[in-house]
Gaussian input, Z-matrix of N, CA and C with variables (Angstrom, degrees):
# hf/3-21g

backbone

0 1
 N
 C     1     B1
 C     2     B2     1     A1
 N     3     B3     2     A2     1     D1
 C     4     B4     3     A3     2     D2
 C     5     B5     4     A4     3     D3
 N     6     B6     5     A5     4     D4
 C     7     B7     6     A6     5     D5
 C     8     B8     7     A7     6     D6
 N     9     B9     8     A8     7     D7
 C    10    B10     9     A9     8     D8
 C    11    B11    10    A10     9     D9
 N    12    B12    11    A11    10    D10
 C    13    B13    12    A12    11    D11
 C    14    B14    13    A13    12    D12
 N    15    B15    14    A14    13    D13
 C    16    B16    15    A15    14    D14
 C    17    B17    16    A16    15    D15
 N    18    B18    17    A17    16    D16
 C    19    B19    18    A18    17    D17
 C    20    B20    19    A19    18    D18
 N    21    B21    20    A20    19    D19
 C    22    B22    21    A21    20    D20
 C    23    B23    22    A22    21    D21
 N    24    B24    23    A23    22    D22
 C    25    B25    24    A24    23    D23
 C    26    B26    25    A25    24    D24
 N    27    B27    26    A26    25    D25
 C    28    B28    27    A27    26    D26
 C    29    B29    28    A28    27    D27
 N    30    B30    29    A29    28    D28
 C    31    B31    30    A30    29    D29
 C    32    B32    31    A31    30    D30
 N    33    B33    32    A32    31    D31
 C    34    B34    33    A33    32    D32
 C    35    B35    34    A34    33    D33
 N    36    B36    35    A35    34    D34
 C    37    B37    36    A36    35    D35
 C    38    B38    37    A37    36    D36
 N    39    B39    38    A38    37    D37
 C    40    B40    39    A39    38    D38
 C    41    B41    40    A40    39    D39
 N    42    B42    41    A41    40    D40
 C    43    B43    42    A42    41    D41
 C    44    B44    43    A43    42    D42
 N    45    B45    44    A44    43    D43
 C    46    B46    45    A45    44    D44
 C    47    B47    46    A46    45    D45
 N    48    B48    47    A47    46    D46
 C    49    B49    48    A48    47    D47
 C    50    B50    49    A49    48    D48
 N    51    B51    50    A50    49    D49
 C    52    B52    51    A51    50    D50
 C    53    B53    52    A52    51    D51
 N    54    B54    53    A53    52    D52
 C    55    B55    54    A54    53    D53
 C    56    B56    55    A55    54    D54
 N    57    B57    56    A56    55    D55
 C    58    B58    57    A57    56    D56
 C    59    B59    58    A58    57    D57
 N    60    B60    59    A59    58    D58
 C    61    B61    60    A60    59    D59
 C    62    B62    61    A61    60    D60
 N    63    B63    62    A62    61    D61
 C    64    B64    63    A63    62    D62
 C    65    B65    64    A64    63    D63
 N    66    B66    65    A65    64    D64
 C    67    B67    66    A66    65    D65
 C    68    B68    67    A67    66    D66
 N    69    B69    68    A68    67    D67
 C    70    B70    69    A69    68    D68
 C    71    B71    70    A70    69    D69
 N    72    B72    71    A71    70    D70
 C    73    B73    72    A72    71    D71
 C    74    B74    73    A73    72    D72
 N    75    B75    74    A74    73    D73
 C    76    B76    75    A75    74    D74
 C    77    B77    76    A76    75    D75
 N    78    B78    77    A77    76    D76
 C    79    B79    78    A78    77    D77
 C    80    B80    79    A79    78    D78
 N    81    B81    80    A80    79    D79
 C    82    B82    81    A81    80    D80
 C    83    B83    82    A82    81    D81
 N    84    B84    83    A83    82    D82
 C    85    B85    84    A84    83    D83
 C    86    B86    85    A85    84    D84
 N    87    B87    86    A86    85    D85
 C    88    B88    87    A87    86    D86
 C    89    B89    88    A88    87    D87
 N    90    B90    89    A89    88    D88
 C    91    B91    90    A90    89    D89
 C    92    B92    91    A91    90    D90
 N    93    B93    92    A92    91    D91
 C    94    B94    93    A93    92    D92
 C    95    B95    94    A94    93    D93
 N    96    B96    95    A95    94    D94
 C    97    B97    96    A96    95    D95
 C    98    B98    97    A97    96    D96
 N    99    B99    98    A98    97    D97
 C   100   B100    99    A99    98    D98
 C   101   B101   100   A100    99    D99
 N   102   B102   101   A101   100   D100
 C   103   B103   102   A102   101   D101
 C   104   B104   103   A103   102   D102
 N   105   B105   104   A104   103   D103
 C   106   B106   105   A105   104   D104
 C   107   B107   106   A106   105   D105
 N   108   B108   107   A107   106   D106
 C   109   B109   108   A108   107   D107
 C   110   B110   109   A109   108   D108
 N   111   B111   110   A110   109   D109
 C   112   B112   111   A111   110   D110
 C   113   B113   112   A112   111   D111
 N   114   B114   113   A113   112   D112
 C   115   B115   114   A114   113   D113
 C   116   B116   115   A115   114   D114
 N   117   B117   116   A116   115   D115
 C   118   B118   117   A117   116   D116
 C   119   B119   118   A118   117   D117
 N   120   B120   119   A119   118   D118
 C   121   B121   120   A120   119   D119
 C   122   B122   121   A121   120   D120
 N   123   B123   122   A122   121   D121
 C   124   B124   123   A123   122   D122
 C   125   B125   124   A124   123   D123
 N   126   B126   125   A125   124   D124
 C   127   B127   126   A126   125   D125
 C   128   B128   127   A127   126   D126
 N   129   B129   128   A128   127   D127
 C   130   B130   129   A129   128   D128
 C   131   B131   130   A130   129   D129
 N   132   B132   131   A131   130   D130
 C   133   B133   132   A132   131   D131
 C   134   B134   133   A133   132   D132
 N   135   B135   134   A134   133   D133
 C   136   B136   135   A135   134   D134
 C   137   B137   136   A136   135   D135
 N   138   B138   137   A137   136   D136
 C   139   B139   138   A138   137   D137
 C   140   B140   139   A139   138   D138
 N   141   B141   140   A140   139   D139
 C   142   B142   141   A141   140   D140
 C   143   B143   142   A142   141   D141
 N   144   B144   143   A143   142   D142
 C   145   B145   144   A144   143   D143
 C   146   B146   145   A145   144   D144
 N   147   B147   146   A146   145   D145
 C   148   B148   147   A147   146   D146
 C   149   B149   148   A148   147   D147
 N   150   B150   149   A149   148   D148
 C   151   B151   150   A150   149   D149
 C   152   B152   151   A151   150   D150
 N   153   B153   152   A152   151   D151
 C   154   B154   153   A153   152   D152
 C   155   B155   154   A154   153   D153
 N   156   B156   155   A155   154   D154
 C   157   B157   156   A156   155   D155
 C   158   B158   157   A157   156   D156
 N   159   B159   158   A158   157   D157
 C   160   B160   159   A159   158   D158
 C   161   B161   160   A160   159   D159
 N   162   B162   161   A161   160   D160
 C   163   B163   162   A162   161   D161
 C   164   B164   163   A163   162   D162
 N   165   B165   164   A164   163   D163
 C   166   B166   165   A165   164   D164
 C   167   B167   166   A166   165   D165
 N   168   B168   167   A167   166   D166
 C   169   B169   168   A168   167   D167
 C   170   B170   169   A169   168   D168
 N   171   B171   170   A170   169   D169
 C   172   B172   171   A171   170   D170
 C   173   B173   172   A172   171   D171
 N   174   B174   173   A173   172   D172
 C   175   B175   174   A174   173   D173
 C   176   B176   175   A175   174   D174
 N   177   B177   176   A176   175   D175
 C   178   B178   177   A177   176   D176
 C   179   B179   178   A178   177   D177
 N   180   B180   179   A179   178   D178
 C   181   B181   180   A180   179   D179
 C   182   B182   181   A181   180   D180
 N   183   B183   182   A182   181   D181
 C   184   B184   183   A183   182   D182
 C   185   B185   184   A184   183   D183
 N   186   B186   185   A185   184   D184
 C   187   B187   186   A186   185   D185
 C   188   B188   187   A187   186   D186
 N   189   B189   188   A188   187   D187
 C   190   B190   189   A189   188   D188
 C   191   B191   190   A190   189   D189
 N   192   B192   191   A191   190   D190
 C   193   B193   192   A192   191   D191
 C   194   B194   193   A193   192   D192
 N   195   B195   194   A194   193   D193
 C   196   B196   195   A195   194   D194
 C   197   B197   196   A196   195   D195
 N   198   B198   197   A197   196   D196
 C   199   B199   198   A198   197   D197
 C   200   B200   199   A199   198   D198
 N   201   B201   200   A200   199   D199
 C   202   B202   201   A201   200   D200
 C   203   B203   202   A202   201   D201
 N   204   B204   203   A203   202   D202
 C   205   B205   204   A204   203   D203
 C   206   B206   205   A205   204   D204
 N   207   B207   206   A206   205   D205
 C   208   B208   207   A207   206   D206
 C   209   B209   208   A208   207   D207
 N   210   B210   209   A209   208   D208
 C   211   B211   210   A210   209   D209
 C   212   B212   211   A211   210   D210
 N   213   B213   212   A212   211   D211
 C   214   B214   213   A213   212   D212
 C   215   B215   214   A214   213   D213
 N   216   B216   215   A215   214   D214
 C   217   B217   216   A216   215   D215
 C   218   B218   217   A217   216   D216
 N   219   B219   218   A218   217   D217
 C   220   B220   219   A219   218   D218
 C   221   B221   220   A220   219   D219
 N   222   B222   221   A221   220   D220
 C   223   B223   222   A222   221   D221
 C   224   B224   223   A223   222   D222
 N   225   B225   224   A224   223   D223
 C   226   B226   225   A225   224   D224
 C   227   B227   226   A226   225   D225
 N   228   B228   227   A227   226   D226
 C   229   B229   228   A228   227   D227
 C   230   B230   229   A229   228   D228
 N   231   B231   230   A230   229   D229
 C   232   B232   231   A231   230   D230
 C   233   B233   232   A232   231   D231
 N   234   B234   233   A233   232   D232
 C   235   B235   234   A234   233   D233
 C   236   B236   235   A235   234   D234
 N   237   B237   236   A236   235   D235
 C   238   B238   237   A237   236   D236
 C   239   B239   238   A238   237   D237
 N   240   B240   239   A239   238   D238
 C   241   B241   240   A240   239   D239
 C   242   B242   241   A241   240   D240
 N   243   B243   242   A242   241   D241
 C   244   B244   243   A243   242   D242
 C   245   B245   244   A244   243   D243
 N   246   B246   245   A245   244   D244
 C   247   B247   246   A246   245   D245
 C   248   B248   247   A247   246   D246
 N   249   B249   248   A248   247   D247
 C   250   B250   249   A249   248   D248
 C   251   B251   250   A250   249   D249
 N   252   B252   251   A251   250   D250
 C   253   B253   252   A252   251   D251
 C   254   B254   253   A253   252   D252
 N   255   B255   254   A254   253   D253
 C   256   B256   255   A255   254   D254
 C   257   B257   256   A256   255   D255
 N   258   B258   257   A257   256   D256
 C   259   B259   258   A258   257   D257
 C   260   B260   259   A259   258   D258
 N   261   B261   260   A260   259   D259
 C   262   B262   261   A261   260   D260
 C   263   B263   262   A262   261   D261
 N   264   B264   263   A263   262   D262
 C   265   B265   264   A264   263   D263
 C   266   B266   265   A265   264   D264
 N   267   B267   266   A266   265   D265
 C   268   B268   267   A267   266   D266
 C   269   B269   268   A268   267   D267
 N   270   B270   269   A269   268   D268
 C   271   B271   270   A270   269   D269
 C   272   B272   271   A271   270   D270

   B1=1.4346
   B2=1.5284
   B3=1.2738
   B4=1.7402
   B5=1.7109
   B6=1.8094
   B7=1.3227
   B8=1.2115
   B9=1.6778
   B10=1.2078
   B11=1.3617
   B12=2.1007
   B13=0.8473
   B14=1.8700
   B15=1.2020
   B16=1.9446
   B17=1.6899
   B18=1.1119
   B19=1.6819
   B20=1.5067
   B21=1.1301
   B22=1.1635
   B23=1.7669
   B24=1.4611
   B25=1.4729
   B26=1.9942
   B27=1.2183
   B28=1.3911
   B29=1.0546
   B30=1.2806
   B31=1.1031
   B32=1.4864
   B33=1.0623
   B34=1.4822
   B35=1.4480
   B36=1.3703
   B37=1.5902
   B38=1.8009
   B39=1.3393
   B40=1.3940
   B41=1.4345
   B42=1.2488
   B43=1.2212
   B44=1.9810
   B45=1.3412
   B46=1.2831
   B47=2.0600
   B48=1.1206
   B49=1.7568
   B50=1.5681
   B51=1.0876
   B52=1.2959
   B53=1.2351
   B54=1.9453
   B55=1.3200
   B56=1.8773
   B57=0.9154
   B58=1.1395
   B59=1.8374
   B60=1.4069
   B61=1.9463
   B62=1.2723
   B63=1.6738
   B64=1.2513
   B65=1.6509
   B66=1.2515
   B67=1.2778
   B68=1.7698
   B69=1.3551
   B70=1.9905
   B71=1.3785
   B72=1.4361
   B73=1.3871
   B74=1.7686
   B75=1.5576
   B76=1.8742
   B77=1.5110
   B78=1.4165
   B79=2.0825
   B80=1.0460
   B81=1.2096
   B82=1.3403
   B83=1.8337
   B84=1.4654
   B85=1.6079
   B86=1.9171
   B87=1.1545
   B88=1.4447
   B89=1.3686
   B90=1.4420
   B91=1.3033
   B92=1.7909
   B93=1.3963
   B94=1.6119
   B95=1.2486
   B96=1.5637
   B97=1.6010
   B98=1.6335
   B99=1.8368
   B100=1.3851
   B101=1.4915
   B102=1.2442
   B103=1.1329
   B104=1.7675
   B105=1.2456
   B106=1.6220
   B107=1.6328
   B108=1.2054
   B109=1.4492
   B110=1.4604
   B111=1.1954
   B112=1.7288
   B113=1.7577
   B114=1.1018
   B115=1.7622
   B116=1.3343
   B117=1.1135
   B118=1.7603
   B119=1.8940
   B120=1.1933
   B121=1.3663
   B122=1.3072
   B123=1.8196
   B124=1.4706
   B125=1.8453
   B126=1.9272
   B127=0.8401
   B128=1.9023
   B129=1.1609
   B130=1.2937
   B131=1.3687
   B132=1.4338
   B133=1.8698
   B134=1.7775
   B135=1.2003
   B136=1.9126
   B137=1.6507
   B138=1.6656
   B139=1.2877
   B140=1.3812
   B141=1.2906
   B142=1.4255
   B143=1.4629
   B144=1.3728
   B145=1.5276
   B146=1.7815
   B147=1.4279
   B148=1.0333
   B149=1.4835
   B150=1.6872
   B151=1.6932
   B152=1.0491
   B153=1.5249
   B154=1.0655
   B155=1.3434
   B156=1.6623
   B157=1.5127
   B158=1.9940
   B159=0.8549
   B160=1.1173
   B161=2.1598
   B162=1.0864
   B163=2.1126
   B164=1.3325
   B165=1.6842
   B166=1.9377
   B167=1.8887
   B168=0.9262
   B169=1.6005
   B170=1.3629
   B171=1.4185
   B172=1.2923
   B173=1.5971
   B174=2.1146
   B175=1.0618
   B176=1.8598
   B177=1.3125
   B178=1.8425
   B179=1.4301
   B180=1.2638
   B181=1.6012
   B182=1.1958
   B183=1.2562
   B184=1.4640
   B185=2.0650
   B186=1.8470
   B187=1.0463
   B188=1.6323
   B189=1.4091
   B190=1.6043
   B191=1.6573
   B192=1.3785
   B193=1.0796
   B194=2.2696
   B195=0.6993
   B196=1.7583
   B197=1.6563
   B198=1.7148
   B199=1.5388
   B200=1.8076
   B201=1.1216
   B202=1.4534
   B203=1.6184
   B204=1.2752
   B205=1.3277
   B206=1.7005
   B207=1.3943
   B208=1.2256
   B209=1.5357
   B210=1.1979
   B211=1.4575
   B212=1.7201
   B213=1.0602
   B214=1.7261
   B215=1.0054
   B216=1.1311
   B217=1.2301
   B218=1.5082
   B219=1.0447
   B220=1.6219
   B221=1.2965
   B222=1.3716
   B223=1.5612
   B224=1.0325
   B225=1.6771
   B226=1.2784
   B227=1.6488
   B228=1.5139
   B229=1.5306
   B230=1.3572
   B231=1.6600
   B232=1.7784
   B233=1.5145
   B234=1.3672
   B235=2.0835
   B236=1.3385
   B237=1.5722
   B238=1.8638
   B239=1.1201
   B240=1.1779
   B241=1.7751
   B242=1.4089
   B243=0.8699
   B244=1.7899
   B245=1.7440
   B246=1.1933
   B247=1.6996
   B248=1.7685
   B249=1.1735
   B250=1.6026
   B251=1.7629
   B252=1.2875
   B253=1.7791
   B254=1.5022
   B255=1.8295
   B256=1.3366
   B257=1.4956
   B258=1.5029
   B259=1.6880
   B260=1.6539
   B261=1.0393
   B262=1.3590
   B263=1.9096
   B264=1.8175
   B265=1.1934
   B266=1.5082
   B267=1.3557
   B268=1.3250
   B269=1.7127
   B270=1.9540
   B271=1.2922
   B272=1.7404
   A1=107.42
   A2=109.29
   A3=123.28
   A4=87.38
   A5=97.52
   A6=114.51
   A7=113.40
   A8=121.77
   A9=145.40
   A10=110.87
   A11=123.45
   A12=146.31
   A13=99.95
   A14=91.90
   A15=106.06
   A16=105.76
   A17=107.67
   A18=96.08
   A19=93.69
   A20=128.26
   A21=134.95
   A22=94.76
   A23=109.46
   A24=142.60
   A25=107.37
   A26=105.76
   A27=122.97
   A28=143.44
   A29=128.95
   A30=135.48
   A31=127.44
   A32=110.94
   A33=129.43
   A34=142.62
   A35=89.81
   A36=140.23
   A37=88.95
   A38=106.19
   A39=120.81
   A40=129.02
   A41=107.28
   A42=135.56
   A43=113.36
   A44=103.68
   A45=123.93
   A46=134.13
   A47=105.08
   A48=124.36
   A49=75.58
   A50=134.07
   A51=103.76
   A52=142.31
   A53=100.52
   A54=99.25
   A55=87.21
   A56=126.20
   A57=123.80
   A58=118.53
   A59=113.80
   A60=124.48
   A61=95.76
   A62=131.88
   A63=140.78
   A64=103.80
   A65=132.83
   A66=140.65
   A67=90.17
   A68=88.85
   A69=96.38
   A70=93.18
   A71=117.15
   A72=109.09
   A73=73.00
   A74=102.74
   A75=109.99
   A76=84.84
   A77=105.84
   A78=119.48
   A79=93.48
   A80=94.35
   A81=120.67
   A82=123.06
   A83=109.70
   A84=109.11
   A85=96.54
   A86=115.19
   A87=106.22
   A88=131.64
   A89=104.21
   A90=128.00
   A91=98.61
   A92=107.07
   A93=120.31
   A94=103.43
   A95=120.19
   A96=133.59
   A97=86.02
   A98=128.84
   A99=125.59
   A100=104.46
   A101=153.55
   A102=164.58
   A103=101.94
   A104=124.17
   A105=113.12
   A106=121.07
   A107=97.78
   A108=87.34
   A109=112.08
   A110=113.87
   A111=110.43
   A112=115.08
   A113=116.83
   A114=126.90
   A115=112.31
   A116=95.50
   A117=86.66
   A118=93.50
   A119=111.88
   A120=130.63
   A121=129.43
   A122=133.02
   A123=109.62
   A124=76.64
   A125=87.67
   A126=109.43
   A127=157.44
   A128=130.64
   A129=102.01
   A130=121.93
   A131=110.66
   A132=111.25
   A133=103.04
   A134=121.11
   A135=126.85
   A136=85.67
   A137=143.43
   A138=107.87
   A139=129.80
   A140=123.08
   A141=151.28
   A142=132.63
   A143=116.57
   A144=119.09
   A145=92.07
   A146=95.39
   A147=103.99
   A148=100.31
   A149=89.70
   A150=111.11
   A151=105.67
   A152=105.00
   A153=131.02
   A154=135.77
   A155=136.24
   A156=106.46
   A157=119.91
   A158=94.58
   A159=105.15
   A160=86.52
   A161=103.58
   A162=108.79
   A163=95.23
   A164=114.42
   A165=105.23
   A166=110.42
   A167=108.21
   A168=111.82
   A169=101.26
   A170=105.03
   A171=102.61
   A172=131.55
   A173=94.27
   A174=101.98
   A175=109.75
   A176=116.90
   A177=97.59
   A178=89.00
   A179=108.16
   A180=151.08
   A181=123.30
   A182=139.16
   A183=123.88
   A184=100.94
   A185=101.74
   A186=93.43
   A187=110.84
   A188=98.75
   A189=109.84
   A190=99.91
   A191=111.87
   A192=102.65
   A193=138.29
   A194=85.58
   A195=137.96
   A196=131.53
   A197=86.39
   A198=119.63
   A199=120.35
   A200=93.06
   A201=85.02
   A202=112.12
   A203=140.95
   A204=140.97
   A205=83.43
   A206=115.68
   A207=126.04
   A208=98.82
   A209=128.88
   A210=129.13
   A211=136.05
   A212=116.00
   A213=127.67
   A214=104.93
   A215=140.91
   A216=169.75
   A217=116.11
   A218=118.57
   A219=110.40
   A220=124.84
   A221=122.15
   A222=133.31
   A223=108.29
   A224=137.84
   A225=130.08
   A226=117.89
   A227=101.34
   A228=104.96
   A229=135.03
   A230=116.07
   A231=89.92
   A232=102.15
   A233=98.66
   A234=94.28
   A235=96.13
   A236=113.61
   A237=113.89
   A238=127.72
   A239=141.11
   A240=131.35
   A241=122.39
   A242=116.93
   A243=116.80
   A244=84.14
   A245=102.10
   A246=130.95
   A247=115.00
   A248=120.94
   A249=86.34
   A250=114.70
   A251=117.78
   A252=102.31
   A253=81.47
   A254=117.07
   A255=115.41
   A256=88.19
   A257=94.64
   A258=113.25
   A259=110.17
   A260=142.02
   A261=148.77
   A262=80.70
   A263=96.49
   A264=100.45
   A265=118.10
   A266=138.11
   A267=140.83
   A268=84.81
   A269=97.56
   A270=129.21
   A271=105.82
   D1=129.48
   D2=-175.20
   D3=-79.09
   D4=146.45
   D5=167.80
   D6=-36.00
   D7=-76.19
   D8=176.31
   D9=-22.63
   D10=-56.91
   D11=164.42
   D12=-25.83
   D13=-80.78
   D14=-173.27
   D15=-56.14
   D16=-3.50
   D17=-175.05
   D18=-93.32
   D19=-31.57
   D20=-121.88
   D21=-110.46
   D22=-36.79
   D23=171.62
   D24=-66.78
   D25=-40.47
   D26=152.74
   D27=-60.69
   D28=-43.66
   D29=152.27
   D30=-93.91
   D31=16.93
   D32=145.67
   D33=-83.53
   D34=-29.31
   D35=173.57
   D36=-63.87
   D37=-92.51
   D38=-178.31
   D39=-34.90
   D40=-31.17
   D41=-178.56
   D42=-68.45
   D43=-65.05
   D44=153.27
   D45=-57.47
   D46=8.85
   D47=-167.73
   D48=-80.71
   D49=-77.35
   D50=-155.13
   D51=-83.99
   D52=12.43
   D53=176.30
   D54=-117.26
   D55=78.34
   D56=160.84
   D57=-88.16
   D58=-1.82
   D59=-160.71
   D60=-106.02
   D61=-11.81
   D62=-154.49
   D63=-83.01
   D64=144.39
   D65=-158.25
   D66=-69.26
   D67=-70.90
   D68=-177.50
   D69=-122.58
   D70=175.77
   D71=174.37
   D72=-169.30
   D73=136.25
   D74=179.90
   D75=-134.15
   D76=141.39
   D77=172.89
   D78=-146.79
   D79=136.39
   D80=161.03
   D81=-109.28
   D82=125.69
   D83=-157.82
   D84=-105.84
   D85=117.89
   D86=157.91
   D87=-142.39
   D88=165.32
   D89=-141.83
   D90=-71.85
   D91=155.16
   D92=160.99
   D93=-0.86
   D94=-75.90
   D95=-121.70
   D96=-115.36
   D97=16.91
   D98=178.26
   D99=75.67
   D100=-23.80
   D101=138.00
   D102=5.58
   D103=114.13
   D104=156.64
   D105=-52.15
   D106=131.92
   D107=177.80
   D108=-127.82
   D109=-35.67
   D110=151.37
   D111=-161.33
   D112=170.22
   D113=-174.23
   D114=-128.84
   D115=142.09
   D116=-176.57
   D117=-121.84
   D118=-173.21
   D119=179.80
   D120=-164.32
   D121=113.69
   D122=-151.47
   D123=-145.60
   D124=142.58
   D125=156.55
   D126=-61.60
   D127=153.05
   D128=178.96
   D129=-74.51
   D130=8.68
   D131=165.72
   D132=-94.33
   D133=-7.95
   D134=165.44
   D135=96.73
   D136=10.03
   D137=141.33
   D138=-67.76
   D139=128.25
   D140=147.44
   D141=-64.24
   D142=131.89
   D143=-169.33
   D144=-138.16
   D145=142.09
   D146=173.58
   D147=-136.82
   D148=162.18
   D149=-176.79
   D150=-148.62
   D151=159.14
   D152=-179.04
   D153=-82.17
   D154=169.73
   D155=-173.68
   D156=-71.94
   D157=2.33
   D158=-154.83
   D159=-96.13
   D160=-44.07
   D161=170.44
   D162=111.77
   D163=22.57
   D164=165.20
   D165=-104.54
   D166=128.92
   D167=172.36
   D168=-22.97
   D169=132.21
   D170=147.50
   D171=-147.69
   D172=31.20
   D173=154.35
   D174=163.18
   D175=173.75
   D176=-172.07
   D177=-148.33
   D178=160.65
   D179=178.70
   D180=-103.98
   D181=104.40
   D182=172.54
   D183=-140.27
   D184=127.85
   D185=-177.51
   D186=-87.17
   D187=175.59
   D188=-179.06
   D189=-94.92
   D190=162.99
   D191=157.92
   D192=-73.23
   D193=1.86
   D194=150.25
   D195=-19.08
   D196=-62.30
   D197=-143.18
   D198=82.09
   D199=-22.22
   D200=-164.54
   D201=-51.94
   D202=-163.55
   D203=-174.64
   D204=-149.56
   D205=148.10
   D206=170.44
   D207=-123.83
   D208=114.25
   D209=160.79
   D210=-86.00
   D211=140.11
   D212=-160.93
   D213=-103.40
   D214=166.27
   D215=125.10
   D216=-41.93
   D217=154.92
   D218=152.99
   D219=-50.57
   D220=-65.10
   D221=166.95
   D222=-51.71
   D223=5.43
   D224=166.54
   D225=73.88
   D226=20.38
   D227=157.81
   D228=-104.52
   D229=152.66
   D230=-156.65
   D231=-80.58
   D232=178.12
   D233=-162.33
   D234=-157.30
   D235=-13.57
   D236=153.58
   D237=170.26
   D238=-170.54
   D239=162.32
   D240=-145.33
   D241=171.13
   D242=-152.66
   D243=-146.00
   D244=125.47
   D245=-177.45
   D246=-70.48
   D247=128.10
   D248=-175.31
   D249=-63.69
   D250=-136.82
   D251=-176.35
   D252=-119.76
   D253=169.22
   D254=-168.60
   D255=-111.29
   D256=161.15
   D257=177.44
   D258=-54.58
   D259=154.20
   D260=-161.45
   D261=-87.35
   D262=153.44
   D263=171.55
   D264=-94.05
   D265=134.60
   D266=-173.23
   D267=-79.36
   D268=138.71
   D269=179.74
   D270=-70.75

């Protein structure tokens, strides 16, 4: 997986946090110049798949019960996880 790839898988990721409760939820992300640049697709359990412009995986989402997000690889190996964000601290 190209850097770019994982950034891109990330902030897609982030992007999607708050509709993780949504039955399906399909986005489409594009580039500067209107260009597709990738789509994602998430289930009503909040796994997410994303692809590439080209329509090959290029990577998946599955939350914990947690919040946490566990992220995939294409080949479907895990490669990291992203925490949900914590409640603000009362002053």
């Amino acid at each position: 997986m190209t850097k770019f790839t994982l950034v891109l898988l990330i902030l897609a990721t982030l992007l999607k946090w708050n509709t993780a409760h949504a039955q399906y939820n399909n986005q489409t992300i594009y580039g500067p110049n209107g260009n597709v640049v990738s789509r994602s697709t998430q289930s009503s359990s909040g796994q997410t798949t994303y692809y590439g412009p080209s329509g090959a995986v290029i990577g998946r989402t599955a939350p914990l019960s947690d919040g946490t997000l566990v992220i995939y690889g294409p080949n479907g190996v895990r490669t990291g996880t992203i925490s949900p964000p914590s409640a603000p601290r009362k002053p």
